[in-house]
Backbone as numpy.savetxt, mean C-alpha at the origin, in Angstrom:
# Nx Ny Nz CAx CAy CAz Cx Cy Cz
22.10 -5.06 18.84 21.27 -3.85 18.84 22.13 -2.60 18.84
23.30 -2.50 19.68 24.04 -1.44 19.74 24.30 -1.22 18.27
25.14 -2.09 17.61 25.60 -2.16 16.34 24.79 -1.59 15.13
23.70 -1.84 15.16 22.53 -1.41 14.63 21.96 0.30 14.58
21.95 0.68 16.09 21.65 1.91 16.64 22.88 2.67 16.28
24.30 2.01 16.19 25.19 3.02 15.54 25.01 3.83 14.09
24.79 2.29 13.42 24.69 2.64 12.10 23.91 3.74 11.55
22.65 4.05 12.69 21.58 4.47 12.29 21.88 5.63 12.55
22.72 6.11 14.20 22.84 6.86 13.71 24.17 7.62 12.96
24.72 7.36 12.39 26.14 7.08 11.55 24.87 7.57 10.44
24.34 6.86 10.03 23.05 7.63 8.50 22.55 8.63 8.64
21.77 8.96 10.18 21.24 9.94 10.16 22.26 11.34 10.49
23.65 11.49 10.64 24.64 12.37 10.59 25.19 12.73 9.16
24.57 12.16 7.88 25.15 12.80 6.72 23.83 12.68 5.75
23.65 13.57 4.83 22.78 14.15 4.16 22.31 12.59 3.14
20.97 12.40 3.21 20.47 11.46 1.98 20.36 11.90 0.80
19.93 11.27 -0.38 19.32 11.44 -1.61 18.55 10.75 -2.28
17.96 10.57 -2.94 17.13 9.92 -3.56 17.45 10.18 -5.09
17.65 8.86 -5.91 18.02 8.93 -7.18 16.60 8.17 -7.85
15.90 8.80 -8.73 14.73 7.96 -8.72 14.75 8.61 -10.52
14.02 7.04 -10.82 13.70 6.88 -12.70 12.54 7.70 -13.15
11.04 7.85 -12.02 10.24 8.78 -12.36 10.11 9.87 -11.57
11.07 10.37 -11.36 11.46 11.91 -10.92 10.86 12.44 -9.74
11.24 13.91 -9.21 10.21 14.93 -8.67 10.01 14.10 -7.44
10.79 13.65 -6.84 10.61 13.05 -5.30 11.25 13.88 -4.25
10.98 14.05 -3.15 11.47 14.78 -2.40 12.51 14.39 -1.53
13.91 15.36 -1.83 15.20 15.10 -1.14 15.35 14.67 0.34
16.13 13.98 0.52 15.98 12.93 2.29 17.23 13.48 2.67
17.31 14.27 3.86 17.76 14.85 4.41 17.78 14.42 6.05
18.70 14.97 6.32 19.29 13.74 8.05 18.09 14.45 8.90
17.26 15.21 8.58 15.95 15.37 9.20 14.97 14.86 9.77
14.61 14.23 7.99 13.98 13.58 7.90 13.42 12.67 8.79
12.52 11.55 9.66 12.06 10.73 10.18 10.65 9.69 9.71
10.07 10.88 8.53 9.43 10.01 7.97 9.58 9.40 6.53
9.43 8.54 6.07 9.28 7.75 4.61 8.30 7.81 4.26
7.78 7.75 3.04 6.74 7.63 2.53 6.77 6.62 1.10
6.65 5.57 1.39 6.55 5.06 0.27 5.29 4.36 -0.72
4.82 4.74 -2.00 3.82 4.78 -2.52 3.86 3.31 -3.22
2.72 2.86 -2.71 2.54 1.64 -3.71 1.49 1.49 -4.70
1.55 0.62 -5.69 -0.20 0.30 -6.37 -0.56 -1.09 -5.94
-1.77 -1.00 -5.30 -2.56 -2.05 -4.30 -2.53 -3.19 -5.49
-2.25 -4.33 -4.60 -2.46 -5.53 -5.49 -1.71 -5.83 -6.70
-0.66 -5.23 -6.90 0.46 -5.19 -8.14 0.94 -6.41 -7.71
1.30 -7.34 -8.88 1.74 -8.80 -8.91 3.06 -8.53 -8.16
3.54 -7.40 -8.93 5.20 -7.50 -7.92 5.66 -6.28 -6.87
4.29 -5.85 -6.36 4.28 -5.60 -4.86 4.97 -5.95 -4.20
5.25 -7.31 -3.77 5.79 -7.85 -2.78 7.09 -8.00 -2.76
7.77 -8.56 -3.85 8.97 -7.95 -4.07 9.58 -6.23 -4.31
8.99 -5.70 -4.75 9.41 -4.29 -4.75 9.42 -3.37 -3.19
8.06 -3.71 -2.43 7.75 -3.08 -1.03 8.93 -3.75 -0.30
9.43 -5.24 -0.62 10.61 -5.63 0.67 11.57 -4.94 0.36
12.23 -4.92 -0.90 13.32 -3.80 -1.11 13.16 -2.45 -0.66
12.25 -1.59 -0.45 12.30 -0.73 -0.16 12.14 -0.85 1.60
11.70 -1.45 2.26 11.57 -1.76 3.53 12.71 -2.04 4.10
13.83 -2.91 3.25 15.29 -3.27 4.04 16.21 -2.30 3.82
15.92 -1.27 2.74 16.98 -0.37 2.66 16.43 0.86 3.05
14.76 1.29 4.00 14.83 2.19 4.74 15.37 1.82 5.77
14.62 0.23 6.58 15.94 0.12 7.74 15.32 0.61 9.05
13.31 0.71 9.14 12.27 1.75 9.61 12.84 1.20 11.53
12.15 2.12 11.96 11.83 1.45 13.71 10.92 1.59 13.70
9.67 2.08 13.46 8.10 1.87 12.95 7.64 2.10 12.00
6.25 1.31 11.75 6.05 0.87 10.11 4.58 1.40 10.20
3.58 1.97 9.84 2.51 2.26 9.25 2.11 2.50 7.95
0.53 1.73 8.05 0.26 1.48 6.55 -1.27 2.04 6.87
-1.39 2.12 5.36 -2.31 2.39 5.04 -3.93 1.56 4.84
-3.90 0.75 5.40 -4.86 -0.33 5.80 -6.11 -0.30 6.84
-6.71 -0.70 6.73 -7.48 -0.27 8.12 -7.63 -1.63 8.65
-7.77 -2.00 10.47 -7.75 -2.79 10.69 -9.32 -3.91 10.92
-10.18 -3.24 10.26 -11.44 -3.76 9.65 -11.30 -4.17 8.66
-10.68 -3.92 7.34 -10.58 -4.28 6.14 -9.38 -5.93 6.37
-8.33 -5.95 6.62 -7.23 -6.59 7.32 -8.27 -8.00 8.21
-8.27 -7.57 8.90 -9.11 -8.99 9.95 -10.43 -9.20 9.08
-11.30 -8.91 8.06 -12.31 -9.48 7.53 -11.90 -10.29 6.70
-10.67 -9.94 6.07 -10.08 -10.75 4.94 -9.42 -12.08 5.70
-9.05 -11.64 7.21 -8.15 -13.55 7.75 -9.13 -13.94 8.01
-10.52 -13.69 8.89 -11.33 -14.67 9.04 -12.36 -15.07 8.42
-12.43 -14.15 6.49 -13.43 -15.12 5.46 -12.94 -15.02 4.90
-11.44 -14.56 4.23 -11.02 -15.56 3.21 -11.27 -16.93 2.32
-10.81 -17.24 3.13 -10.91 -19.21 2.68 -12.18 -19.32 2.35
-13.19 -18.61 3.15 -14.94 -18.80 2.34 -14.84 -18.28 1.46
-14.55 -16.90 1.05 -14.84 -15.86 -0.29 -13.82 -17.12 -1.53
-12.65 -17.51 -1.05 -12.12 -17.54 -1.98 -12.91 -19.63 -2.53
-13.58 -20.03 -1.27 -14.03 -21.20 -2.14 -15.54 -21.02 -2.63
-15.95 -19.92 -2.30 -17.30 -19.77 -3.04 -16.81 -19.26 -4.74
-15.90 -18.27 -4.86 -15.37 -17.96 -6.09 -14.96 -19.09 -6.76
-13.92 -20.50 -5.77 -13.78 -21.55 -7.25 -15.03 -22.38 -7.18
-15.98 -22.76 -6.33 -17.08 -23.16 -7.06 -17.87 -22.94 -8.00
-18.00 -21.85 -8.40 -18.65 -21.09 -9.56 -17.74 -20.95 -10.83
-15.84 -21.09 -10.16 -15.25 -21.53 -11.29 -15.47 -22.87 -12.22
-15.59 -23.95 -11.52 -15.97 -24.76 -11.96 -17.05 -24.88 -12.22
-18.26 -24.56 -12.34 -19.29 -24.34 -12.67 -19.74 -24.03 -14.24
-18.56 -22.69 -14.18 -18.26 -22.06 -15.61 -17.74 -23.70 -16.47
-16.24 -24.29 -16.04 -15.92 -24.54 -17.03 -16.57 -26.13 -17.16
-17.45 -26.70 -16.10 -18.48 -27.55 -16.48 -19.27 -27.82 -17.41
-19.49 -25.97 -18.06 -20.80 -25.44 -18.68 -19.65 -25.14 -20.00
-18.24 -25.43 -20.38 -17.21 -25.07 -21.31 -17.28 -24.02 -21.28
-17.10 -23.01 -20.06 -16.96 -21.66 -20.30 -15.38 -21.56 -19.14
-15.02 -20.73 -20.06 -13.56 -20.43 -19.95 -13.39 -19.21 -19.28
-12.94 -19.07 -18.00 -12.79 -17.69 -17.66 -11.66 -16.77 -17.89
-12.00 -15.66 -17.95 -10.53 -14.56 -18.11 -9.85 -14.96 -16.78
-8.33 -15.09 -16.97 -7.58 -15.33 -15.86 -7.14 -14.39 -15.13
-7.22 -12.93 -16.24 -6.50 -12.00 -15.47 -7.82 -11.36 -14.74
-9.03 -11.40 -14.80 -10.22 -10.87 -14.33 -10.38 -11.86 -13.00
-10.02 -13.17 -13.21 -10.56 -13.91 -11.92 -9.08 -13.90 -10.79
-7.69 -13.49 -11.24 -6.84 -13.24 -10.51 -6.56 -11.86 -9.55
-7.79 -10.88 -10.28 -7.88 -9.29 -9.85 -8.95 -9.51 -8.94
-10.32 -10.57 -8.73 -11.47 -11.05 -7.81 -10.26 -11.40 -7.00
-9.71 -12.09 -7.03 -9.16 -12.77 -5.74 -8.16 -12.37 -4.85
-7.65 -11.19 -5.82 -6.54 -10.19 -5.21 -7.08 -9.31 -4.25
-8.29 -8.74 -4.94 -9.15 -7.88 -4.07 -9.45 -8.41 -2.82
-9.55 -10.11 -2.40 -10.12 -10.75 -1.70 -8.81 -11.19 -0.32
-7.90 -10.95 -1.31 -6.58 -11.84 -0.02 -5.91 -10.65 0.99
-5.79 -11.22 1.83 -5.00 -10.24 2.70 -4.09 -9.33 1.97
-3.94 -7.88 2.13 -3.10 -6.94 1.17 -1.56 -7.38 1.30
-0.99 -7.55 0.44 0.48 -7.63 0.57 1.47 -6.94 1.25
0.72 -5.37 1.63 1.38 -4.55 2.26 1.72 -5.06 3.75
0.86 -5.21 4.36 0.68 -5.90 5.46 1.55 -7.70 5.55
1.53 -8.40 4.71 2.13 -9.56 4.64 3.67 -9.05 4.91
3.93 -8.34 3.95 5.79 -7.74 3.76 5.96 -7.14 4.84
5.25 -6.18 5.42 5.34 -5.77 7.22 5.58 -6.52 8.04
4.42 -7.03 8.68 4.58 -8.04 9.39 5.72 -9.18 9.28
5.99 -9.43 8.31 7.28 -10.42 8.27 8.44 -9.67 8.57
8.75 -9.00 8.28 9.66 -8.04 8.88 9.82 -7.69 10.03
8.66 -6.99 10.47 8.80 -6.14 11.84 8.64 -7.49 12.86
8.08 -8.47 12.76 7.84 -9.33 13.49 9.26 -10.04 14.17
9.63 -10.15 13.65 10.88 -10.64 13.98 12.04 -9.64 14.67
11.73 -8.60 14.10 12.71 -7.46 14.65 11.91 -6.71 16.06
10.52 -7.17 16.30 10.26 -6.59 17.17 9.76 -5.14 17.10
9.64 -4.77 15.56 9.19 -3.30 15.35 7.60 -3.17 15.73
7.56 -2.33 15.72 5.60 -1.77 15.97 5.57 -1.57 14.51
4.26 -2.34 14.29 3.19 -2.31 13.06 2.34 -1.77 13.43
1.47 -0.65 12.58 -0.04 0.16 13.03 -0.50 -0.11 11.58
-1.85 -0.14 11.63 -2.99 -0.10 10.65 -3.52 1.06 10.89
-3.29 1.80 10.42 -3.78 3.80 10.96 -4.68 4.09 9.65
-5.19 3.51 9.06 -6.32 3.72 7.97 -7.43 4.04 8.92
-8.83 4.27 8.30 -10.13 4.55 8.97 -10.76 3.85 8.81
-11.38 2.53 9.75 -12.27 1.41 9.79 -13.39 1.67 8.76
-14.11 2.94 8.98 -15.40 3.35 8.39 -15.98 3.14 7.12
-14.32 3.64 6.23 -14.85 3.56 4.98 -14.71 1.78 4.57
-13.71 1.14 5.27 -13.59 -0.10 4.50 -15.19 -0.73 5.35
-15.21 -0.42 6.12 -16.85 -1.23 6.57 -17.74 -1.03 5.82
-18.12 0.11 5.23 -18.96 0.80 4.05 -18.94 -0.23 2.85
-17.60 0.09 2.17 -17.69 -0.85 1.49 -17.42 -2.42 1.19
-17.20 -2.89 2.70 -17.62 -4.04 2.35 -18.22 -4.99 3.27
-19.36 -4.06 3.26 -20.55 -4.16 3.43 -21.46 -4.82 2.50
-20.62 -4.56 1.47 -21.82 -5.00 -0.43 -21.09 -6.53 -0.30
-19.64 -7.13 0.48 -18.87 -8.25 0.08 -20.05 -9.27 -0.68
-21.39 -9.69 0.06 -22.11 -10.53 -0.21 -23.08 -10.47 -1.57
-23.01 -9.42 -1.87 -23.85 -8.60 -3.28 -22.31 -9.17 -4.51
-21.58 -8.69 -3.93 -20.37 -9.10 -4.85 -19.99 -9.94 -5.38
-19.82 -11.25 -4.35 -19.75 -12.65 -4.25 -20.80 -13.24 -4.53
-22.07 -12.41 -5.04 -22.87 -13.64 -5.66 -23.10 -14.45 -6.96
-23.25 -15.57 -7.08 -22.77 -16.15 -8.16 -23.17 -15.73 -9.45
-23.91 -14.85 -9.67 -24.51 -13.93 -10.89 -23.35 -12.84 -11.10
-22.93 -12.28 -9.93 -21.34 -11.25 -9.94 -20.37 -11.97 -10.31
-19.93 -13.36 -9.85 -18.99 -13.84 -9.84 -18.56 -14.23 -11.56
-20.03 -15.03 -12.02 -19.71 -15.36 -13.43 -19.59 -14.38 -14.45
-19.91 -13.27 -14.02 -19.87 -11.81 -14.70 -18.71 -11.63 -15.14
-18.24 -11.15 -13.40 -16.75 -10.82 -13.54 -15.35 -11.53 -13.83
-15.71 -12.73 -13.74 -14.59 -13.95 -13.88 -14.66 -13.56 -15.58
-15.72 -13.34 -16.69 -15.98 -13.77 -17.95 -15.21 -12.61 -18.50
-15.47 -10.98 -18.02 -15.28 -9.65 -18.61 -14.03 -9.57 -19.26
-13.67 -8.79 -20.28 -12.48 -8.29 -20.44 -12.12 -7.01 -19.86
-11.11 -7.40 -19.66 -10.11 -5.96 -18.70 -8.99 -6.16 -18.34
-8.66 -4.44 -18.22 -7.26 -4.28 -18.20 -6.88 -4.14 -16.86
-6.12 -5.05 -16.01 -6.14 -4.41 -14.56 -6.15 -3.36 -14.25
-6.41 -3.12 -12.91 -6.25 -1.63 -12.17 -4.82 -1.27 -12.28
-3.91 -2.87 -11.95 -2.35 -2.52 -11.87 -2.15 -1.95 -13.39
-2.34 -2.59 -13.99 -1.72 -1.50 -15.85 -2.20 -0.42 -16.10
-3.53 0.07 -15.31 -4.45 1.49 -15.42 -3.06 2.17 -14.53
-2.88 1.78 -13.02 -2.25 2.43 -12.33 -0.61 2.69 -13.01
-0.43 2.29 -13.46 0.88 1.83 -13.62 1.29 3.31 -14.81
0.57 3.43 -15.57 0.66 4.51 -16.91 -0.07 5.26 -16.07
-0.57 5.56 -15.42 -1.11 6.92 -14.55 -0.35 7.51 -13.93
0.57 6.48 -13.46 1.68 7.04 -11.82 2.77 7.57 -13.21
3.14 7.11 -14.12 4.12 7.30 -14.90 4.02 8.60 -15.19
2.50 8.87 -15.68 2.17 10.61 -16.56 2.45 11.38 -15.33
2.15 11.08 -14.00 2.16 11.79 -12.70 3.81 12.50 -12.37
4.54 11.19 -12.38 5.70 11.43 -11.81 6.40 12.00 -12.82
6.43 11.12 -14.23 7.36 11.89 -15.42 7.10 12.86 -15.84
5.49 13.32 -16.30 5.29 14.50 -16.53 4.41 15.49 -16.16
4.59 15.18 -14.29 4.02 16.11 -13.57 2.47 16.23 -13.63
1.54 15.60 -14.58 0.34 15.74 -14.96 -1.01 15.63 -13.96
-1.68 16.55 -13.57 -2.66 16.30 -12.20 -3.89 15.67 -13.08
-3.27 14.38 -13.17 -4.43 13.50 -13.88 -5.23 12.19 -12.46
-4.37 12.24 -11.69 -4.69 11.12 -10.60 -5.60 11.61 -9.89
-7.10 10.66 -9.11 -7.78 11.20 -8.68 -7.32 11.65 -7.26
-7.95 12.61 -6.06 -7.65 12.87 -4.86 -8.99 13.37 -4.64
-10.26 12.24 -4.38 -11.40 13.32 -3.80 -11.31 13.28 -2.25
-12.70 13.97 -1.90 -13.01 14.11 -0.46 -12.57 12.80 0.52
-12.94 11.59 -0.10 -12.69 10.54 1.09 -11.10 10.58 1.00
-10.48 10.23 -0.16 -9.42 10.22 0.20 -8.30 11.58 1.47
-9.10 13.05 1.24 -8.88 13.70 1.78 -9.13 13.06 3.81
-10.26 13.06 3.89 -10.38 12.65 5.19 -9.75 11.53 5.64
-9.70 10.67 4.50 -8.89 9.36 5.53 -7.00 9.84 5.86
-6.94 10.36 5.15 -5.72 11.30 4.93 -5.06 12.42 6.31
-6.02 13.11 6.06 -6.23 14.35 7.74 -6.32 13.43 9.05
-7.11 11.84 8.91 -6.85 10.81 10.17 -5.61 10.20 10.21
-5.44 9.77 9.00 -3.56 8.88 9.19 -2.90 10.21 9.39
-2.91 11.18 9.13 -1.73 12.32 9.35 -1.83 12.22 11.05
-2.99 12.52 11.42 -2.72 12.61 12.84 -2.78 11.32 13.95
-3.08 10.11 13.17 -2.63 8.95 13.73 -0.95 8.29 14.13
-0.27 9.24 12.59 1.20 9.18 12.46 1.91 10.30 13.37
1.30 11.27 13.72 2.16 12.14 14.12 2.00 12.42 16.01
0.82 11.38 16.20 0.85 10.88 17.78 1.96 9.86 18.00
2.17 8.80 17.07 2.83 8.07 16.98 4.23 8.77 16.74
4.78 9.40 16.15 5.92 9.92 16.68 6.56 10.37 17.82
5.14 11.59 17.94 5.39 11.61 19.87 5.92 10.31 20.83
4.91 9.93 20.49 5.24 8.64 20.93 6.67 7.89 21.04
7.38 8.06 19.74 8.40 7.35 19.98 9.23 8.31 18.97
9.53 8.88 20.05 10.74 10.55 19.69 12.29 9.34 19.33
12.26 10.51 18.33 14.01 10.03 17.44 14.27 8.40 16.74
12.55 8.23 16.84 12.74 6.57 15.64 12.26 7.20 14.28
13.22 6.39 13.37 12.95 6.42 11.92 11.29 5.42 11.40
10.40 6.43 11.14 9.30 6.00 10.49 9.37 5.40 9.12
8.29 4.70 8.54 8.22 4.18 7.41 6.32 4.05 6.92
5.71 4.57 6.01 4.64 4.98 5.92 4.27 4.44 4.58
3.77 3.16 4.65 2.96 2.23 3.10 2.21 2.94 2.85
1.93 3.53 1.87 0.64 4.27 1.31 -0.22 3.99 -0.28
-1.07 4.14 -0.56 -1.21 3.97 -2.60 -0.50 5.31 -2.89
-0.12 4.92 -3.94 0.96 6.11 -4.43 0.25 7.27 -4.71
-1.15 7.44 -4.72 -1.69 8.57 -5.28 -1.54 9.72 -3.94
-1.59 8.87 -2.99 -1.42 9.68 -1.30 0.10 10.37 -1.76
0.80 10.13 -2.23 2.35 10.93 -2.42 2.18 12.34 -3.08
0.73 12.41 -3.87 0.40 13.86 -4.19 0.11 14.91 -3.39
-0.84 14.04 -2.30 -0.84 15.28 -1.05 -0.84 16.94 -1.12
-2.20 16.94 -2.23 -2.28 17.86 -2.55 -2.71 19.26 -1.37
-3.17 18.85 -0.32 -3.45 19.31 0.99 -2.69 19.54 1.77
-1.23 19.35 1.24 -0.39 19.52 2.14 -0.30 18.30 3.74
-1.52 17.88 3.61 -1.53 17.43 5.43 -0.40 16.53 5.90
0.75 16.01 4.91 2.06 15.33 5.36 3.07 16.17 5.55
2.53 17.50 5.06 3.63 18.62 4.74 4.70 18.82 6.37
3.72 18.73 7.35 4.50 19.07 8.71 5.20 18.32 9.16
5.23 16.89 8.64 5.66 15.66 9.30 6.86 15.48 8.46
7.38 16.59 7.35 8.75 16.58 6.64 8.84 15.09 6.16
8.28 14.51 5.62 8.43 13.47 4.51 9.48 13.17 3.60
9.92 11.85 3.47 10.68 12.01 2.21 9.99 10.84 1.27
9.50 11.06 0.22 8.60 10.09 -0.98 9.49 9.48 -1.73
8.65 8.40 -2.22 9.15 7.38 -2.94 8.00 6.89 -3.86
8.32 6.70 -5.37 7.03 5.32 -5.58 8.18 4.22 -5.44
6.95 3.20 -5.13 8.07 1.91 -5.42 8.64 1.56 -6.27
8.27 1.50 -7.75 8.79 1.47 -8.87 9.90 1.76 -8.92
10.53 3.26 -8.21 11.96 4.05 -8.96 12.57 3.30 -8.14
14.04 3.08 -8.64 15.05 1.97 -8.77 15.80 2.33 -7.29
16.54 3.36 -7.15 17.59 3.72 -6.12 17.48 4.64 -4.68
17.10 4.30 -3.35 17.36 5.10 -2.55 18.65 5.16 -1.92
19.42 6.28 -2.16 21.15 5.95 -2.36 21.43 6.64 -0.27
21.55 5.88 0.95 21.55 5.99 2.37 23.26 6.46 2.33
């Protein structure tokens, strides 16, 4: 632990940078205490990209953007949502109907515990770090609230059949026009505003809390726009996950 606490602070005594492929990120400076790193929910290679960025911030607390209603509905009906979905798979291809794979792999993504949280927890668990779910119960109760409207087998064969382009390839050329060419094309309405003004001040009790630890803050990358400023006080330094280099 000593060895550790040197290093850290040995990093935090000389100036950071950030070398990043889609630009316009904000310089990390021995100030700094919080991270911010932006993800797109449910991206196949989430999980690899969020651990790299997790071992080379190096956090003493981790908050995400999750709420812990959304999180615990998914461990204790999972395994139902996800065998009512392959019953109706087979159903389809009983009947020789063939489902889109990438439509019934985006149902089930929506359905599994978030990855953000998986790559946390494996981490901090072992190291003994504090994990928070500082999202707002409310809205994920709201919506999924409909889970059973969703999951019904008239939805299911719908959506398993549709063509589409994931959210991850929608997101993916959105964050690009954002970061490369600055473009205020990404949405930021009202909810996102409020759940926003709650994690700001969920995170910044939590500092109090634990004066002179290096934070680390999972977010969807569209939260890195923060057009409200409300991360502005908490001196941030951003990231999407995508860009290649945070140079410590």
């Amino acid at each position: 632990m000593a060895g550790r606490g040197q290093a850290m602070a040995s990093d935090r005594q000389r100036p950071m940078k950030i070398t990043a492929e889609y630009g316009k990120l904000t310089p990390v400076m021995d100030d700094n205490r919080l991270f911010m790193v932006g993800v797109i929910h449910r991206d196949k290679e989430g999980p690899a990209l969020l651990r790299n960025w997790v071992e080379q911030i190096d956090p003493d607390v981790i908050t995400l953007e999750l709420s812990r209603y959304g999180v615990q509905l998914r461990m204790d009906r999972g395994k139902e949502f996800r065998a009512r979905i392959h019953k109706v798979l087979r159903g389809l291809e009983a009947d020789g109907v063939f489902p889109n794979e990438e439509a019934v792999s985006m149902l089930l993504a929506y359905l599994a515990i978030p990855y953000e949280f998986e790559v946390a927890a494996r981490y901090a668990g072992p190291r003994g770090i504090p994990l928070h779910l500082v999202d707002m119960d409310f809205f994920s109760y709201v919506k999924l609230q409909k889970i059973e409207e969703l999951l019904s087998e008239e939805n299911i064969r719908r959506m398993a059949c549709q063509d589409t382009l994931s959210d991850e390839g929608k997101e993916k050329v959105m964050a690009r026009l954002v970061f490369e060419k600055g473009l205020k094309i990404a949405p930021y309405d009202d909810e996102m505003y409020v759940r926003d003004k709650y994690i700001t001040g969920r995170i910044r009790l939590l500092m109090e809390d634990h004066s002179n630890k290096k934070f680390l803050h999972v977010c969807g990358w569209q939260h890195l726009q923060d057009p409200a400023n409300l991360y502005g006080p908490l001196n941030p330094a951003k990231v999407f996950f995508y860009d290649k280099t945070l140079c410590l």
